[in-house]
PDBQT receptor file of N, H, CA, C and O in Angstrom, charges set to zero:
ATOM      1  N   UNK A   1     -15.542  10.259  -0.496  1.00  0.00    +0.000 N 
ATOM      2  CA  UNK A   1     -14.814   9.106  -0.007  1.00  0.00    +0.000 C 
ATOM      3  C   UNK A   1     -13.691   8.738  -0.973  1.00  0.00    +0.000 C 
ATOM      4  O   UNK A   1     -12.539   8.404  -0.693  1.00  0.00    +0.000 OA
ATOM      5  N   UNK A   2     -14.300   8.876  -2.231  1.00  0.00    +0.000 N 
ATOM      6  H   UNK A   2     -15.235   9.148  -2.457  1.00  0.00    +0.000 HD
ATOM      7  CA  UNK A   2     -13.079   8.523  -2.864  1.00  0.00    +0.000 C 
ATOM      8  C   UNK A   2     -11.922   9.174  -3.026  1.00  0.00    +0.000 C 
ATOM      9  O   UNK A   2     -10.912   8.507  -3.252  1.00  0.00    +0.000 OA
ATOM     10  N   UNK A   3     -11.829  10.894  -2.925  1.00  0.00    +0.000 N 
ATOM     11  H   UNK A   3     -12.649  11.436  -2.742  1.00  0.00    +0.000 HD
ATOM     12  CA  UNK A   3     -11.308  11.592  -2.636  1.00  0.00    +0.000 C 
ATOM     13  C   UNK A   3      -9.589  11.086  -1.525  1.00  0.00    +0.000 C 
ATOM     14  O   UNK A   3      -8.368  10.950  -1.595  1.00  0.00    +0.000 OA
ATOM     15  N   UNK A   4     -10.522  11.019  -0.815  1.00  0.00    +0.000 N 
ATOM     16  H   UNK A   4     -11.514  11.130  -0.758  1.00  0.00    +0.000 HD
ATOM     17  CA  UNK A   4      -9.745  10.615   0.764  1.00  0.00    +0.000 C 
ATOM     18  C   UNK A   4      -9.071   9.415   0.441  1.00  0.00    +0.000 C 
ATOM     19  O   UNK A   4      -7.847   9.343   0.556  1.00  0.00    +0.000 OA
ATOM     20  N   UNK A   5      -9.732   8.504   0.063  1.00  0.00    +0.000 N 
ATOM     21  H   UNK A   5     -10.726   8.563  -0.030  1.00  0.00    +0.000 HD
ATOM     22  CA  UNK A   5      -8.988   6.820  -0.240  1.00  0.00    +0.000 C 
ATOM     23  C   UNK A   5      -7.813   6.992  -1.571  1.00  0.00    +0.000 C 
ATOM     24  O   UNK A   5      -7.079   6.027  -1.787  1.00  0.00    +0.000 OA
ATOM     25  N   UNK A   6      -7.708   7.951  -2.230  1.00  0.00    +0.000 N 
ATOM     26  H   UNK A   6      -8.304   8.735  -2.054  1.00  0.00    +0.000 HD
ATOM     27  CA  UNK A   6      -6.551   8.216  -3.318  1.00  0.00    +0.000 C 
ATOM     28  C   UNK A   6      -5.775   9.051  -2.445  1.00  0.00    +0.000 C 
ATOM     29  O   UNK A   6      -4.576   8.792  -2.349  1.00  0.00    +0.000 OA
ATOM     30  N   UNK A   7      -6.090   9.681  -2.016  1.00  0.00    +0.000 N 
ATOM     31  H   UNK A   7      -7.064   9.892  -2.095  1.00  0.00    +0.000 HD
ATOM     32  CA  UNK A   7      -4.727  10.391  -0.947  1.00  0.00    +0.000 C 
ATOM     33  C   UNK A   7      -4.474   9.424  -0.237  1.00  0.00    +0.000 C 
ATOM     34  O   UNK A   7      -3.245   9.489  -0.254  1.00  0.00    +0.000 OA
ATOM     35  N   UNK A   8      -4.728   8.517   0.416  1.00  0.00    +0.000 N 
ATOM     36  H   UNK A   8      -5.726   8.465   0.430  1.00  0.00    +0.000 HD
ATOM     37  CA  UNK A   8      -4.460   7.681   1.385  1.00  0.00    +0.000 C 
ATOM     38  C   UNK A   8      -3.929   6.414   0.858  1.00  0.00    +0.000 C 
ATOM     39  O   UNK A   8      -3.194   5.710   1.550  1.00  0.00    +0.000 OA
ATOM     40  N   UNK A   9      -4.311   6.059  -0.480  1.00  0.00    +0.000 N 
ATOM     41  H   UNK A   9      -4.908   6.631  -1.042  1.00  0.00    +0.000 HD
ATOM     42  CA  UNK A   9      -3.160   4.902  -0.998  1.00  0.00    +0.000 C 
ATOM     43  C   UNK A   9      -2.269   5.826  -1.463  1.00  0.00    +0.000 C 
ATOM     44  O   UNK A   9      -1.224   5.175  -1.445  1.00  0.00    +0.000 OA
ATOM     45  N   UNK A  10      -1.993   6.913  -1.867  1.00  0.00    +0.000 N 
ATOM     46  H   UNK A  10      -2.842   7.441  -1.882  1.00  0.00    +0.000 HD
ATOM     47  CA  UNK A  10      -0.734   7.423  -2.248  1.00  0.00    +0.000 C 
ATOM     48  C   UNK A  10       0.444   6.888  -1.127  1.00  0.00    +0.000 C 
ATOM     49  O   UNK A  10       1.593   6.495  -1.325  1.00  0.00    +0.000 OA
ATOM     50  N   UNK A  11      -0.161   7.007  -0.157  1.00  0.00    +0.000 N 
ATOM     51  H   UNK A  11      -1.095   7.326   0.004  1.00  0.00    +0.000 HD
ATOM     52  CA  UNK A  11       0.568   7.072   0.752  1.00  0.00    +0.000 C 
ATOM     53  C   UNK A  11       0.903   5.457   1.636  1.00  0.00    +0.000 C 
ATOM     54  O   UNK A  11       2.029   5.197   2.059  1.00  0.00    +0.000 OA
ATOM     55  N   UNK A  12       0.017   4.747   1.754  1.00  0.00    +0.000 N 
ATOM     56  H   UNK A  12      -0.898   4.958   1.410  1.00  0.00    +0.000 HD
ATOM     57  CA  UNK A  12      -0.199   3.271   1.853  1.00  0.00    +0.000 C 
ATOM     58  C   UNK A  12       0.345   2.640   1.044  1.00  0.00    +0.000 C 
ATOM     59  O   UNK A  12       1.286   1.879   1.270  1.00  0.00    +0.000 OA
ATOM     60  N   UNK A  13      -0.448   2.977  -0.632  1.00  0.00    +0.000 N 
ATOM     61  H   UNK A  13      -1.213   3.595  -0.816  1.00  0.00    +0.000 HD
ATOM     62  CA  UNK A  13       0.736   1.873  -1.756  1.00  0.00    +0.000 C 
ATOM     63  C   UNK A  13       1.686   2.210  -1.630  1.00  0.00    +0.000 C 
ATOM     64  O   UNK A  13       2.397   1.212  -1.753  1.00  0.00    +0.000 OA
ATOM     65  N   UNK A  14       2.432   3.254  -1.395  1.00  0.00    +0.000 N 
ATOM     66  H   UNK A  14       1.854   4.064  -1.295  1.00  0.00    +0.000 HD
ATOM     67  CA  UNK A  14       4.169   3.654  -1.475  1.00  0.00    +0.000 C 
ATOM     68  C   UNK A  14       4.916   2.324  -0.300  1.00  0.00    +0.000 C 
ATOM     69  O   UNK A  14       5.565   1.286  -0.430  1.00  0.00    +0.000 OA
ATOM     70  N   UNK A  15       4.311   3.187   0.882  1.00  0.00    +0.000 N 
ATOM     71  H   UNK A  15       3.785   4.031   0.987  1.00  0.00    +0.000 HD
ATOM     72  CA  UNK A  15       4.845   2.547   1.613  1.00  0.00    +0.000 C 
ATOM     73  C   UNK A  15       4.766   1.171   1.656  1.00  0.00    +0.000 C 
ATOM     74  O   UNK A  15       5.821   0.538   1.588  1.00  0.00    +0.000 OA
ATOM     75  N   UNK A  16       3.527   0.482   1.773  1.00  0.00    +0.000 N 
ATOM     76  H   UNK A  16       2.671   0.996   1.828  1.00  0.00    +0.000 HD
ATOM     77  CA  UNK A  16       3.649  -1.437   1.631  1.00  0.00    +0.000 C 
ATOM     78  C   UNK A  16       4.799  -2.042   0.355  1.00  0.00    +0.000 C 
ATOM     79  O   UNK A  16       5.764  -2.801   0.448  1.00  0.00    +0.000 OA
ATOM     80  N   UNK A  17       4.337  -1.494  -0.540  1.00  0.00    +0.000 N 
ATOM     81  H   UNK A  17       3.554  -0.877  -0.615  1.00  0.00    +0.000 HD
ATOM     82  CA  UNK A  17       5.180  -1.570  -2.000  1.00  0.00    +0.000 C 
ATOM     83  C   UNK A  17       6.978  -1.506  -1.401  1.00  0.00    +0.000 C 
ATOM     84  O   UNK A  17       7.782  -2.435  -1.477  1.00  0.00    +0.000 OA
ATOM     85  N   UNK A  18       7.195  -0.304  -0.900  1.00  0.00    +0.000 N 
ATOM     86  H   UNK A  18       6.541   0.451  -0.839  1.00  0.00    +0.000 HD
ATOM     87  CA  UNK A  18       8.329  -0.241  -0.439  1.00  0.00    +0.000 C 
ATOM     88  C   UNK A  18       9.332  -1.401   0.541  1.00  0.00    +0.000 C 
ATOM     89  O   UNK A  18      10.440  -1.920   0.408  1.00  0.00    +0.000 OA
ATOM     90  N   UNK A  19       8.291  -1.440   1.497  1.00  0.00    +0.000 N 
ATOM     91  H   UNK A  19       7.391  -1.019   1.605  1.00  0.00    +0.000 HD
ATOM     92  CA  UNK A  19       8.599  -2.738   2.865  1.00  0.00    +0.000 C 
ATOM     93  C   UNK A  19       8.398  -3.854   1.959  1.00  0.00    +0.000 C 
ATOM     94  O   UNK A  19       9.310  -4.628   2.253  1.00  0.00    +0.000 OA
ATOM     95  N   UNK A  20       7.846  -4.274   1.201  1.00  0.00    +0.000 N 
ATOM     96  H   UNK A  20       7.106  -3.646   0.963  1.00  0.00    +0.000 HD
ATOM     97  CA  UNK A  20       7.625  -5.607   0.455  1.00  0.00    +0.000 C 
ATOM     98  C   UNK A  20       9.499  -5.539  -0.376  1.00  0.00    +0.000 C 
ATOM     99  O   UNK A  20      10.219  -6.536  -0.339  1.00  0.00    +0.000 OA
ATOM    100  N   UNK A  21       9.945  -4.256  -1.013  1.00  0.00    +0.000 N 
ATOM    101  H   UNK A  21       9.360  -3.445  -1.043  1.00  0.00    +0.000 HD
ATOM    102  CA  UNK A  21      10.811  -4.457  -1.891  1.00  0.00    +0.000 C 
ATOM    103  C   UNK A  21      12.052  -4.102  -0.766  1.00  0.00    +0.000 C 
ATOM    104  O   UNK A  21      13.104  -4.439  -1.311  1.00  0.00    +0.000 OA
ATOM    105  N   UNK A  22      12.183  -3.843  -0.126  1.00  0.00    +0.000 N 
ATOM    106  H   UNK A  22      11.329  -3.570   0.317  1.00  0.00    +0.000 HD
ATOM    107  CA  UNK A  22      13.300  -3.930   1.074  1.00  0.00    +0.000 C 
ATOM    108  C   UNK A  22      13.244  -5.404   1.808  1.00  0.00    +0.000 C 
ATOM    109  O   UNK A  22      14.319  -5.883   2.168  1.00  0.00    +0.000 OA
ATOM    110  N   UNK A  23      12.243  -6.009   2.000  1.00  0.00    +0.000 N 
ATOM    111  H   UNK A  23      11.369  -5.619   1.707  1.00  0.00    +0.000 HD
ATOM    112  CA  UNK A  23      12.125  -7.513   2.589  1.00  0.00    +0.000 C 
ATOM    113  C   UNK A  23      12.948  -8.068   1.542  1.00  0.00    +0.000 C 
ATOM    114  O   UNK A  23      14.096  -8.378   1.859  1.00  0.00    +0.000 OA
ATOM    115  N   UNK A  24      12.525  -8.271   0.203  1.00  0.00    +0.000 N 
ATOM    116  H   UNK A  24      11.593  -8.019  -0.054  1.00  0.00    +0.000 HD
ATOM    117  CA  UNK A  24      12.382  -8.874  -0.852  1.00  0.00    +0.000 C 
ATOM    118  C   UNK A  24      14.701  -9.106  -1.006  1.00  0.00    +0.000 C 
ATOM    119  O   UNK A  24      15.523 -10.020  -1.070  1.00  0.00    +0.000 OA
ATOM    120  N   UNK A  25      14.682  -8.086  -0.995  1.00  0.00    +0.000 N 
ATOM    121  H   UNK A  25      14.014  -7.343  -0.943  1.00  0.00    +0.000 HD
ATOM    122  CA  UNK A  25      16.216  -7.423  -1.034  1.00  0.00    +0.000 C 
ATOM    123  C   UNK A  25      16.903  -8.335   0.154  1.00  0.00    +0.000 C 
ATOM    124  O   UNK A  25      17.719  -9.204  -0.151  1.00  0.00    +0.000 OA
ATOM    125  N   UNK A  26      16.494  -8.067   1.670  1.00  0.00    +0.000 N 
ATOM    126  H   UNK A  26      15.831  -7.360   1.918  1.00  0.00    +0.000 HD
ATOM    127  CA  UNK A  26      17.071  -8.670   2.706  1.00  0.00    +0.000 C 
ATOM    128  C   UNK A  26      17.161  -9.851   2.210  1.00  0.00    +0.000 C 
ATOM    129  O   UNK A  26      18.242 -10.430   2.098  1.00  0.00    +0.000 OA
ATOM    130  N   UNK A  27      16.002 -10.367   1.842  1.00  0.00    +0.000 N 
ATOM    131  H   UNK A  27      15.124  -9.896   1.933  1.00  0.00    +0.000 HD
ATOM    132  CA  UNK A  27      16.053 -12.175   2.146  1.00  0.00    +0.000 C 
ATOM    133  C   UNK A  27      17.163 -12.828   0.722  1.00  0.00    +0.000 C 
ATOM    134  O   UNK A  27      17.177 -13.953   0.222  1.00  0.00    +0.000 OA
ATOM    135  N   UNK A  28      18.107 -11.447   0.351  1.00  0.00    +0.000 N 
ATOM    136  H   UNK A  28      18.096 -10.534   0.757  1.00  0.00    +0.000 HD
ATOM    137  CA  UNK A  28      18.710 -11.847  -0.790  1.00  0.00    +0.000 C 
ATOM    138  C   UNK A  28      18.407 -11.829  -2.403  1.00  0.00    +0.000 C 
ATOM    139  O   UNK A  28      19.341 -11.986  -3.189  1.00  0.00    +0.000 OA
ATOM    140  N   UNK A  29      17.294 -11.666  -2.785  1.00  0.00    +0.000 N 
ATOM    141  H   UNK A  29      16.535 -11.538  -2.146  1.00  0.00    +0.000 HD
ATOM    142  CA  UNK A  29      16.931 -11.819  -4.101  1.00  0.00    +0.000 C 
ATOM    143  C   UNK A  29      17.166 -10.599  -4.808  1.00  0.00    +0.000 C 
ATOM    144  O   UNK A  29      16.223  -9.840  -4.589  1.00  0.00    +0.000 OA
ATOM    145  N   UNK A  30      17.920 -10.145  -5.474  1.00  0.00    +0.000 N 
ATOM    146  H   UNK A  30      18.687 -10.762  -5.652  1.00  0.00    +0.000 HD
ATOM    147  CA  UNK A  30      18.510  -9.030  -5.455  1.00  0.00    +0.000 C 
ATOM    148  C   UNK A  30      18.431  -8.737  -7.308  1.00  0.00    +0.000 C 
ATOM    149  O   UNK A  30      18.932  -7.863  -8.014  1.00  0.00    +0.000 OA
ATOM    150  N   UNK A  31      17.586  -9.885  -7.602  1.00  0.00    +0.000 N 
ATOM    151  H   UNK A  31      17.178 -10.595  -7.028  1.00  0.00    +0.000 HD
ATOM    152  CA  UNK A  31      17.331  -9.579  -9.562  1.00  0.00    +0.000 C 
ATOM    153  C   UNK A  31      15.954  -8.540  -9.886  1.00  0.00    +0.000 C 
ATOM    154  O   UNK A  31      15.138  -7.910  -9.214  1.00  0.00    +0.000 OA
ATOM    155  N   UNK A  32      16.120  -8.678 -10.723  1.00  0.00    +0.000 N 
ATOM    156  H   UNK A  32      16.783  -9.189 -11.269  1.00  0.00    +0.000 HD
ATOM    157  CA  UNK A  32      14.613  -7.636 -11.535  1.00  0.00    +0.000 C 
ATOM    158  C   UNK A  32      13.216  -8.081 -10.936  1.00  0.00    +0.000 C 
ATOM    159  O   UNK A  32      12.339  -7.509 -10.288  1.00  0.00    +0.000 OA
ATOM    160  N   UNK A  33      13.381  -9.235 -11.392  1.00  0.00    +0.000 N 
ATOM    161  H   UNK A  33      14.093  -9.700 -11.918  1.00  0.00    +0.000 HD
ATOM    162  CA  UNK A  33      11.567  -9.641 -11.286  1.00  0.00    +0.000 C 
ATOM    163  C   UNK A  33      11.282 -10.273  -9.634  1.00  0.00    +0.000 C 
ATOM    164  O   UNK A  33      10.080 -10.282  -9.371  1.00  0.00    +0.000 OA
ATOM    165  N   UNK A  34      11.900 -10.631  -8.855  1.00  0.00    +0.000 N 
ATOM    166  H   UNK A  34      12.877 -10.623  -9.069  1.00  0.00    +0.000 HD
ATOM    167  CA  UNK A  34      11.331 -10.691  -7.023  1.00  0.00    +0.000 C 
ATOM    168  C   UNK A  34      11.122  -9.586  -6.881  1.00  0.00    +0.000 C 
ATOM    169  O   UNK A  34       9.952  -9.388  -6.556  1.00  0.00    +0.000 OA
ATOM    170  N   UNK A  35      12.297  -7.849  -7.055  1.00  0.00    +0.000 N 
ATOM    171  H   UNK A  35      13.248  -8.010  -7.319  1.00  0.00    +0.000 HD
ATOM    172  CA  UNK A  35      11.752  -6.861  -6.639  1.00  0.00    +0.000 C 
ATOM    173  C   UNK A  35      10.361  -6.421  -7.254  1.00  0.00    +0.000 C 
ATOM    174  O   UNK A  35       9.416  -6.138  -6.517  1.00  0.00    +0.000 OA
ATOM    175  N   UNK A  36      10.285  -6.381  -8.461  1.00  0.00    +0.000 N 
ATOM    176  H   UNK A  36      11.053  -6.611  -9.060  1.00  0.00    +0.000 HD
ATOM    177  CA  UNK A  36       9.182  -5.588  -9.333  1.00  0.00    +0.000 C 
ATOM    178  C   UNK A  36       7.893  -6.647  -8.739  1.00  0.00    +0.000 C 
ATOM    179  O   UNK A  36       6.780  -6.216  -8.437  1.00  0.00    +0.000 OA
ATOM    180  N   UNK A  37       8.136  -7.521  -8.682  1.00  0.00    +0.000 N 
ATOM    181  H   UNK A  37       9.040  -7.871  -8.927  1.00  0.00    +0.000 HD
ATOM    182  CA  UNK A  37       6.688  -8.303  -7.993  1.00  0.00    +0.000 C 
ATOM    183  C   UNK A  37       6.348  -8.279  -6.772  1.00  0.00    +0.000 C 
ATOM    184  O   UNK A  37       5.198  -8.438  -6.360  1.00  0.00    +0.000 OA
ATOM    185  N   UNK A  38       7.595  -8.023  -5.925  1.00  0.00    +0.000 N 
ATOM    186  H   UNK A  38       8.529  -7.895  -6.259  1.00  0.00    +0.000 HD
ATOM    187  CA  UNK A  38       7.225  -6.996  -4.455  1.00  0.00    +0.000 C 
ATOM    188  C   UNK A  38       6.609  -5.994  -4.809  1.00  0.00    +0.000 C 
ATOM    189  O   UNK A  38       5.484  -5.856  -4.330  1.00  0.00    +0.000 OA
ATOM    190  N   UNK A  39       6.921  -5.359  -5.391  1.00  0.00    +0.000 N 
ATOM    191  H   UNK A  39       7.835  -5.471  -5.780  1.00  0.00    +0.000 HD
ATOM    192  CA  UNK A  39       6.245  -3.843  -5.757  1.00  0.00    +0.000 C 
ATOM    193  C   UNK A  39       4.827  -4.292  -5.963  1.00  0.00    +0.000 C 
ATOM    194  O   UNK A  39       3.956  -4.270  -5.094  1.00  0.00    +0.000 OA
ATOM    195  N   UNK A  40       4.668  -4.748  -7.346  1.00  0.00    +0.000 N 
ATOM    196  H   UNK A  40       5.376  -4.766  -8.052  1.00  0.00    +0.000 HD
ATOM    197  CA  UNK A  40       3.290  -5.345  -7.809  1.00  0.00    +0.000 C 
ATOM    198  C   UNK A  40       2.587  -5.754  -6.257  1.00  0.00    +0.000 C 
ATOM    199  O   UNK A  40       1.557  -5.353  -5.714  1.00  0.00    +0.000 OA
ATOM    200  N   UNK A  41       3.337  -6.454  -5.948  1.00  0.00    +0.000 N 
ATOM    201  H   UNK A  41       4.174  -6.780  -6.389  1.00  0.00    +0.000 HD
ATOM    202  CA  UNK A  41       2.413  -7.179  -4.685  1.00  0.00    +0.000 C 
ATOM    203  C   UNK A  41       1.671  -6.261  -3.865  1.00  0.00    +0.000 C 
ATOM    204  O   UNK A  41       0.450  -6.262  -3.711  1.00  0.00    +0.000 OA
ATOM    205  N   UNK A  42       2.587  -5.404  -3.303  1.00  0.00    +0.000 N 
ATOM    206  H   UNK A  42       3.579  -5.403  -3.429  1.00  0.00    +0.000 HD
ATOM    207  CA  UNK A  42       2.521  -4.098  -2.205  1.00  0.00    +0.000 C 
ATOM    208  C   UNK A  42       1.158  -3.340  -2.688  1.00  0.00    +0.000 C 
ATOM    209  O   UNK A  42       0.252  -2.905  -1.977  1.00  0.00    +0.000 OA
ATOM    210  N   UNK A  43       1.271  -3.316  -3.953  1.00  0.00    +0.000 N 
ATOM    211  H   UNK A  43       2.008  -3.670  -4.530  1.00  0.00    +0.000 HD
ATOM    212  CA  UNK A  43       0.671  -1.888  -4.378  1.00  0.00    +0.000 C 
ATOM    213  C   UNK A  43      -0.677  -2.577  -4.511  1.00  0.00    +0.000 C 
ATOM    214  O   UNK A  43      -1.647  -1.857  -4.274  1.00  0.00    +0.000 OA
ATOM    215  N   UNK A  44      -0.950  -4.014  -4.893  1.00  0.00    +0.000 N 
ATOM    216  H   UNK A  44      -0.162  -4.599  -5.086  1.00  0.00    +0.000 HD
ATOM    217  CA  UNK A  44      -2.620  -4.464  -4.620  1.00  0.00    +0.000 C 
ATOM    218  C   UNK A  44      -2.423  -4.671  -3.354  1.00  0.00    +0.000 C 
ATOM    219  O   UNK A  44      -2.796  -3.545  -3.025  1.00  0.00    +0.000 OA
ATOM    220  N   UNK A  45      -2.117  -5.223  -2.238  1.00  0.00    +0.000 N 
ATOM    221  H   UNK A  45      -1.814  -6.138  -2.505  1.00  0.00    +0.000 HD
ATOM    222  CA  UNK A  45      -2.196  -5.289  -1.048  1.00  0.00    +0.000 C 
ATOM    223  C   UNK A  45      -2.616  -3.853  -0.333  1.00  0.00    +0.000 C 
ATOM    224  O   UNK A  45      -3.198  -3.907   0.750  1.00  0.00    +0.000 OA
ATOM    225  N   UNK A  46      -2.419  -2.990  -0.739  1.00  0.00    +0.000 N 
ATOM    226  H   UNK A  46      -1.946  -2.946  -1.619  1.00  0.00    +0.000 HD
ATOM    227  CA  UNK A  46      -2.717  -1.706  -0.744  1.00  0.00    +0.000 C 
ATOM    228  C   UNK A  46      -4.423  -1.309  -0.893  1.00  0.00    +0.000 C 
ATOM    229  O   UNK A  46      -5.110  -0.671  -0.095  1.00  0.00    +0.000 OA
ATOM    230  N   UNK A  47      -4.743  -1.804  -1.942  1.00  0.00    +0.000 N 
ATOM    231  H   UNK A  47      -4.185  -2.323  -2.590  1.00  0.00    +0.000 HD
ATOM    232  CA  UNK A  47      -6.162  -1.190  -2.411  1.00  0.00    +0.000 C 
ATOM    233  C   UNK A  47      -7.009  -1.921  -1.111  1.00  0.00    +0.000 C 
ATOM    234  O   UNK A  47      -7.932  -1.220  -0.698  1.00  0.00    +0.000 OA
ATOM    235  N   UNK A  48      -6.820  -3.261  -0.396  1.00  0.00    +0.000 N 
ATOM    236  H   UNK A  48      -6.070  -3.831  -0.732  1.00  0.00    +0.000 HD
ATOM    237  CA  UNK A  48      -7.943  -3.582   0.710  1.00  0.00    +0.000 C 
ATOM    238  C   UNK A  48      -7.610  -2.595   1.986  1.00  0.00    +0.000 C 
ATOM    239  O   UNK A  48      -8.562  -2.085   2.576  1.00  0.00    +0.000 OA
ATOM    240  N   UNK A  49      -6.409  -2.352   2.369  1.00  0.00    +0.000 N 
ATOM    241  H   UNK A  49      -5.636  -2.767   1.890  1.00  0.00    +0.000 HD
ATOM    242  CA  UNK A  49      -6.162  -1.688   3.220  1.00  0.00    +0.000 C 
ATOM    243  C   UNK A  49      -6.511  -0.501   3.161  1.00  0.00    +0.000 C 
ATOM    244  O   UNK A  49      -7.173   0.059   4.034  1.00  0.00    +0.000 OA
ATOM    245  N   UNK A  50      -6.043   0.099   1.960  1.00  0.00    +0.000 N 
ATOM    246  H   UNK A  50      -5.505  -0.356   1.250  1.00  0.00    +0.000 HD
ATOM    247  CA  UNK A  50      -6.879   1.706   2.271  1.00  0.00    +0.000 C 
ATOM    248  C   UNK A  50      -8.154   1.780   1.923  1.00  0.00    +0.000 C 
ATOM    249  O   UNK A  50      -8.553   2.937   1.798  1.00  0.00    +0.000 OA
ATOM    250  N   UNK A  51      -9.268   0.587   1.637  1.00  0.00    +0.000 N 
ATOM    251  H   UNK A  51      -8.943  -0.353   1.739  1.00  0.00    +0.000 HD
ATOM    252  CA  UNK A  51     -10.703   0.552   1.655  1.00  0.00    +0.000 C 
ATOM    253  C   UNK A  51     -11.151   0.583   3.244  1.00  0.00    +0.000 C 
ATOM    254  O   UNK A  51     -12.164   1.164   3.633  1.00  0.00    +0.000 OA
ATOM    255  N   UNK A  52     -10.287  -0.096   4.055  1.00  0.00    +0.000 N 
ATOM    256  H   UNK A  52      -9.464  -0.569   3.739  1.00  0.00    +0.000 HD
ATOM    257  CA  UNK A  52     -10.460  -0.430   5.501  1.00  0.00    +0.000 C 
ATOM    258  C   UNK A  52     -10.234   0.559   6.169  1.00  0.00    +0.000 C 
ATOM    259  O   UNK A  52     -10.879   0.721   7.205  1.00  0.00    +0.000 OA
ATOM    260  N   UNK A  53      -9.272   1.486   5.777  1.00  0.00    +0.000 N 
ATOM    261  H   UNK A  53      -8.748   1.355   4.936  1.00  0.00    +0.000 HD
ATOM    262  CA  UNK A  53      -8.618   2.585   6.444  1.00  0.00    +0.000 C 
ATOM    263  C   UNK A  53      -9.687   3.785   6.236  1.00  0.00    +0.000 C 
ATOM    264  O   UNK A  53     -10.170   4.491   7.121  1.00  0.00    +0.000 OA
ATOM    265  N   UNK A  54      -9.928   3.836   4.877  1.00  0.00    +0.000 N 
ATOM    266  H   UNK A  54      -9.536   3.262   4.158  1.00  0.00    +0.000 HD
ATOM    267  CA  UNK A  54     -10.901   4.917   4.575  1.00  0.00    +0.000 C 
ATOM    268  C   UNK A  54     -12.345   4.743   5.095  1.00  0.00    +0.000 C 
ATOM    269  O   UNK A  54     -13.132   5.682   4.979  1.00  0.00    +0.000 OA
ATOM    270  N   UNK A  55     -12.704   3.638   5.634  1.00  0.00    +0.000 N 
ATOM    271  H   UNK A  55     -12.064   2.875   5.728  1.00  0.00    +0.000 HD
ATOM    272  CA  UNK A  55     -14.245   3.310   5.935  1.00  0.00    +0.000 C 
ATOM    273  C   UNK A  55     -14.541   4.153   7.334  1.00  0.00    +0.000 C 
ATOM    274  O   UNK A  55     -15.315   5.005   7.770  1.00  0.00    +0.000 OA
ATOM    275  N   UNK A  56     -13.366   3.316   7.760  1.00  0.00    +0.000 N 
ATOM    276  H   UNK A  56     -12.737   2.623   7.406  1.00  0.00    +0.000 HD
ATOM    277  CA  UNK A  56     -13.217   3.793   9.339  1.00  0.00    +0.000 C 
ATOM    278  C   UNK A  56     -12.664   5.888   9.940  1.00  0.00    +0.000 C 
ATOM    279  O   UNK A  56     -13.049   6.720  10.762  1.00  0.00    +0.000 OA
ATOM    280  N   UNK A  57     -11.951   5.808   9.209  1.00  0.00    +0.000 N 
ATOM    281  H   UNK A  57     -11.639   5.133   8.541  1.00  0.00    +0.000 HD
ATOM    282  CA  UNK A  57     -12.463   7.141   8.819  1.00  0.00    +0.000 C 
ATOM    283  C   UNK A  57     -13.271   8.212   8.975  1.00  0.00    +0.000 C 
ATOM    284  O   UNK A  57     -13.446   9.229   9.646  1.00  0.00    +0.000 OA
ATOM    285  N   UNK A  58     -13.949   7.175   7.536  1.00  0.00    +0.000 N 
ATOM    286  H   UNK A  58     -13.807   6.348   6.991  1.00  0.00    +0.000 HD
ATOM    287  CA  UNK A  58     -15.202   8.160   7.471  1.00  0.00    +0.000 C 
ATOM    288  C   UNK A  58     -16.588   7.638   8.586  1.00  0.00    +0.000 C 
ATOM    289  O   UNK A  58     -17.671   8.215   8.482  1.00  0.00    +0.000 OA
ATOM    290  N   UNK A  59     -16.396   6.554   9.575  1.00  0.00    +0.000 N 
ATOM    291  H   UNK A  59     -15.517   6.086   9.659  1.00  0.00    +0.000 HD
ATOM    292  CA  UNK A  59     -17.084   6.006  10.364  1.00  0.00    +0.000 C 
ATOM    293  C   UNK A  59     -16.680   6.517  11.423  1.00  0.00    +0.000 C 
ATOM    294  O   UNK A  59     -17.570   6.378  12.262  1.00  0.00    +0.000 OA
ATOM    295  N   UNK A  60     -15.381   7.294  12.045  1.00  0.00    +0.000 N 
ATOM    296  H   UNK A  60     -14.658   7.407  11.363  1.00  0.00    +0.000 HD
ATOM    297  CA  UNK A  60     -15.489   8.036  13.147  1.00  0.00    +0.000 C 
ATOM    298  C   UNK A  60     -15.596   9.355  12.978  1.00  0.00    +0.000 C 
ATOM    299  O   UNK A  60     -15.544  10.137  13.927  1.00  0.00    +0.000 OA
ATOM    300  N   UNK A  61     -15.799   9.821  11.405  1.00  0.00    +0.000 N 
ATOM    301  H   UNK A  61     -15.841   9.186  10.633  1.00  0.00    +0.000 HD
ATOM    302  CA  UNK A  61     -16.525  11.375  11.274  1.00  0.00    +0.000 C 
ATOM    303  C   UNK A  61     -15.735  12.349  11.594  1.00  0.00    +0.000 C 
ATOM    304  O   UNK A  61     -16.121  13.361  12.178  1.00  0.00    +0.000 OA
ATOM    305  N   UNK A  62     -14.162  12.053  11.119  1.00  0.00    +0.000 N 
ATOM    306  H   UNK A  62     -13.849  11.231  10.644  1.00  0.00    +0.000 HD
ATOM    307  CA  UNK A  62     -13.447  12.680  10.945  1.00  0.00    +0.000 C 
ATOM    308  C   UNK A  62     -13.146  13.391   9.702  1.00  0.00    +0.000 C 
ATOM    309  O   UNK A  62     -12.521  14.448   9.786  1.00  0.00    +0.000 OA
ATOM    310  N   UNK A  63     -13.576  12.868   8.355  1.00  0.00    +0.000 N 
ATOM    311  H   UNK A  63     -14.084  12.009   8.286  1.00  0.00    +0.000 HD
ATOM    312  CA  UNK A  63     -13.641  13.537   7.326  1.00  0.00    +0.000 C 
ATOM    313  C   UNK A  63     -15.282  14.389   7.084  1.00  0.00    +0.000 C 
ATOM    314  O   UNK A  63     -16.189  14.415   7.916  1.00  0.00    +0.000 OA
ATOM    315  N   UNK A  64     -15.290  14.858   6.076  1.00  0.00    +0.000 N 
ATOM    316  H   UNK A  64     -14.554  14.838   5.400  1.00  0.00    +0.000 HD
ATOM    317  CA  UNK A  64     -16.199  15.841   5.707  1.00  0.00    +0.000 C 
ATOM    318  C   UNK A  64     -17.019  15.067   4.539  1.00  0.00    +0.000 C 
ATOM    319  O   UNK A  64     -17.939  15.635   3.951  1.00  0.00    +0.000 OA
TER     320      UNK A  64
């Protein structure tokens, strides 16, 4: 399981992290620390989601 859930935030933290620091940008804030704390933000917002993502997963017995 854990296997699967590190491939899968690779791919989850990137992306939330990312949409958090492109929002962050739109709504104007365009200094160091709004982006880098989008980031920060994204990337724990990340760890519940790919716990949720990976459960289910492995609950429709698609992984090994």
């Amino acid at each position: 399981m854990f296997r699967l859930a590190s491939i899968l935030y690779s791919i989850i933290g990137t992306t939330m992290a990312g949409s958090l620091m492109v929002f962050v940008l739109v709504i104007g804030r365009d200094t160091l620390v709004p982006i880098l704390l989008a980031a920060g933000a994204g990337a724990l917002l990340a760890l519940p989601v790919t716990w949720f993502v990976t459960r289910a997963m492995m609950a429709d017995g698609t992984t090994e």
